[in-house]
C-alpha positions, 0 to 999 in steps of 0.5 A: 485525279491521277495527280491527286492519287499520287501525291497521297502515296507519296506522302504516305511513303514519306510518313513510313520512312520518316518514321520508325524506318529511319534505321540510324539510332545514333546521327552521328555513327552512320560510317563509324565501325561501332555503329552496329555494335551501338545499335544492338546496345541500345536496342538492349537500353545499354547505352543511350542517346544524347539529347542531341541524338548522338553517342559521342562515339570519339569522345573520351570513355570516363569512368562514369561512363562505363560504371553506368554501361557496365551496371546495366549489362550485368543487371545491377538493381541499384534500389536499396543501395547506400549513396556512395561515401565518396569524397568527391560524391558532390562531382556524381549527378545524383540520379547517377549515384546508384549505379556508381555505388552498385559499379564499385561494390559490384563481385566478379568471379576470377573463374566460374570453376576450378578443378584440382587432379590428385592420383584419380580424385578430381576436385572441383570448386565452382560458383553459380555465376560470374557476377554478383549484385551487392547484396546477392548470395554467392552458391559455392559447390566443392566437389570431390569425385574419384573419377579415374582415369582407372588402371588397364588391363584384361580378364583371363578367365571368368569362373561363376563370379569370379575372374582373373585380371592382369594386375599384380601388387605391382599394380597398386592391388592388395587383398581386401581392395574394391573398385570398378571394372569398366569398359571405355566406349568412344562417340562424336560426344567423347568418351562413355564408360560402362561398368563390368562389374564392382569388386573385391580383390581376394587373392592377389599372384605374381601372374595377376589378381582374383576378383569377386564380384559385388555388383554385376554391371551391364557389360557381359565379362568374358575372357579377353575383354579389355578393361579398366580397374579404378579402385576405391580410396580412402581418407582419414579423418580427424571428425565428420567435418570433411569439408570446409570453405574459407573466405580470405583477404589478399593478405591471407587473413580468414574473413569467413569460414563456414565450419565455424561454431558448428558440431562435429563428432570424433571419426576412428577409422578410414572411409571410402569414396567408391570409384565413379562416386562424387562427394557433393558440398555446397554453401552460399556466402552472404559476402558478410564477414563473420560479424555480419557486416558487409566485406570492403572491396577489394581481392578475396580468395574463396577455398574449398578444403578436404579436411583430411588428417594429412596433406589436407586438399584446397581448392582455391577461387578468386574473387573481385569485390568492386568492379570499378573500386574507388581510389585510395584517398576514397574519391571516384573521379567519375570524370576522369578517363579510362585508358585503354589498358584499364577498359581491358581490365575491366571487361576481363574481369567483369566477364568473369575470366580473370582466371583464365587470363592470368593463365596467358599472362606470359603469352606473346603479344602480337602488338608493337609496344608490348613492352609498354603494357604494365604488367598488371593489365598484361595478362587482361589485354592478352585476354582481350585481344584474344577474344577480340573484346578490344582490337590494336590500333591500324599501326598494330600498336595497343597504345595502353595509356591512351584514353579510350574512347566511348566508341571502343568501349561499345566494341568491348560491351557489345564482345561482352554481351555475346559472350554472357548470352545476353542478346535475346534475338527474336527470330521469325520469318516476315510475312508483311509490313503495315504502315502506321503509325505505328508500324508493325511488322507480321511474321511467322514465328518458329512454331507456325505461329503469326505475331505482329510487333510495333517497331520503334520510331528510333530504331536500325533495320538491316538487310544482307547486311546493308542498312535499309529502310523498313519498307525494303524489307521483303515478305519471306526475309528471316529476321533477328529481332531486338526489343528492350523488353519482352512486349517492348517495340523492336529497336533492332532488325537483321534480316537475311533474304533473296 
């Protein structure tokens, strides 16, 4: 009887853990340092497993590889996508054609935002994302604010609406003017303004101005205050077009402008842009040029323009149409290897931060061969290295022409999928694990609530950092949880306990 008993929990034991608490994805990752990185990714359905249970994480990264990788991070629907017209198209698997077309036609912003300062204006040009689907919209906002910093200075005196400030002509103040007088308060937070007052200058004196005021804010004015003045500008204009996007090629020709064919009525005289006022214009570019027809890959430039009579302001944002382009004899090559100076390029740019690395272009270079770096892929692999999205190698060389390997490119995504949010961890603290099949773990989530959720039979648990199985983990353990989707299994769980 006892014999009996025993063996039956055994067995039972035996079942749990063959099954879902086998926590290794991969057979052949159980010491690589890419090993957890793949799990999460494969939690996610970014990268999957080989027939035979491995990821192959020495093998060379070809550029099928990261065009199927990179397609499904950034969330590509490769449904409706024209078949590539590559020469070498019979050298993609047919089920892989989708995601190599969607690779290649795929836009990425050089930066979500740039900003322009002239005196106070401050011009901004944004886009909505850092990446574009083929056929997606791109949501351009160019904005113009006049937003300081203002002049300081102090109220003298107040006298029944109207007071004396310490600006002269000096100052930039004239007779006429209007502006803001306002009061900087500084938090944690940063700084916050609050307004005194809105005015208008009317006499202007060697030993200051008078104001009236237009507007009274929610500071009290009082003598000795210390204040700001931001003056209204104003800009003249040809007509009420007082803006404009512009869509061009690296080579400078225009492929789209938004002002085309559209009406605009003569203006005569200047208009104003008050102080701590912001001039809104938005616009979605179909990525069709001005005959409607899609635009080829390739570098565009998106501009912004302050379509004033002189000194016209541009704002100007980089756009990268095709993440991964094809060759110029029009092949894709998706056996060929990536180097590791290329795999760096890539995952700059297909996180939207070209911009921002070209910035660095000229940083030092904390690697043995940075000379050997091509000045092209420079400014992306001080980027990278930088953000830790690829690492130098243990003789602290970069090694740019070396092959990467598909266990560095899992490094890079798993960077990249941190970076864009895009693990969405499931937290809950564990209150039981029932035996299954399938398995399930019961936990409290963060509301109070009690859920259950299958676990999957292929999957990765950690506890205090060490890969354990699903049985040891303990009733009151907070865990982090990955599931494909939404009411999907859990593939993945980090848990933290006593």
């Amino acid at each position: 009887m006892r014999f009996h008993a025993r063996a039956t929990a055994v067995a039972a034991i035996i079942a749990l853990v063959a099954g879902p608490a086998a926590a290794q994805i991969f057979t052949d990752m159980r010491d690589h340092p890419a090993r957890r990185a793949a799990e999460r990714l494969a939690a996610k359905g970014i990268v999957v497993r080989l027939p035979d249970g491995r990821l192959a994480p020495d093998e060379p990264l070809t550029r099928l590889d990261l065009a199927q990788f990179m397609g499904r991070i950034v969330g590509i629907p490769t449904g409706g996508l024209r078949a590539p017209e590559f020469r070498d198209v019979d050298q993609i698997p047919p089920a892989d054609r989708a995601a190599v077309a969607a690779a290649t036609t795929l836009g990425t912003m050089s930066a979500r935002k740039i900003e322009v300062k002239k005196g106070s204006v401050l011009y901004t040009l944004s886009a909505n994302k850092a990446s574009y689907n083929p056929n997606e919209e791109i949501e351009l906002t160019f904005t113009i604010a006049n937003v300081g910093p203002g002049r300081e200075t102090e109220l003298v005196s107040t006298d029944r609406g109207r007071h004396r400030i310490k600006l002269t002509e000096r100052d930039g103040v004239k007779p006429g003017y209007e502006g803001e007088l306002y009061v900087e308060n500084r938090t944690q937070q940063g700084v916050t303004r609050d307004l005194v007052a809105r005015v208008r200058i009317v006499e202007v004196r060697a030993d200051g101005s008078t104001v009236e005021v237009v507007d009274a804010g929610k500071v009290a004015p009082r003598a000795g205050l210390k204040v700001f003045w931001l003056s209204d500008v104003w800009f003249e204009y040809g007509s009420t077009q007082f803006h404009d996007f512009v869509i061009r090629d690296i080579e400078g020709n225009e492929i789209a402008r938004w002002s085309l064919n559209r009406p605009f009525q003569p203006v005569d005289r200047p208009l104003p842009l008050a102080a701590n006022q912001t001039l809104i214009y938005q616009t979605r570019w179909r990525q069709l040029d001005q005959n409607d027809q899609p635009v080829k890959p390739g570098r565009y430039e998106m501009v912004g323009v302050h379509t004033t009579k002189e000194n016209p302001t541009t704002v100007v944002m980089g756009y990268q149409r095709g993440l991964m382009p094809a060759f110029p004899d029009n092949t894709f090559r998706p056996r060929q290897p990536i180097t590791r100076a290329d795999l760096a390029v890539f995952i700059v740019r297909g996180l939207g931060l070209e911009a921002e690395a070209l910035r660095k272009a000229n940083d030092p270079l904390q690697v043995a061969d940075a000379r050997d770096i091509p000045q092209e892929a420079r400014a992306h692999v001080v980027l990278a290295l930088e953000r830790k999205l690829l690492s130098a190698l243990p003789d602290n060389t970069f090694r740019p022409t070396r092959t990467a390997t598909r266990g560095e490119a899992v490094i890079a995504l798993n960077a990249m999928m941190e970076a864009m949010g895009r693990y969405d961890y499931t937290t809950a603290t564990l209150r039981e694990v029932r035996g299954g099949p399938p398995p399930v773990v019961v936990v409290e989530d963060n509301n109070k609530q009690i859920r259950s959720h299958r676990v999957a039979v292929v999957g990765a648990v950690y506890r205090n950092d060490n890969a354990v199985l699903l049985l040891q983990l303990r009733p009151g353990d907070q865990l982090r949880m990955l599931k494909p989707t939404d009411a999907g299994e859990v593939v993945y769980i980090e848990a933290t306990g006593r």
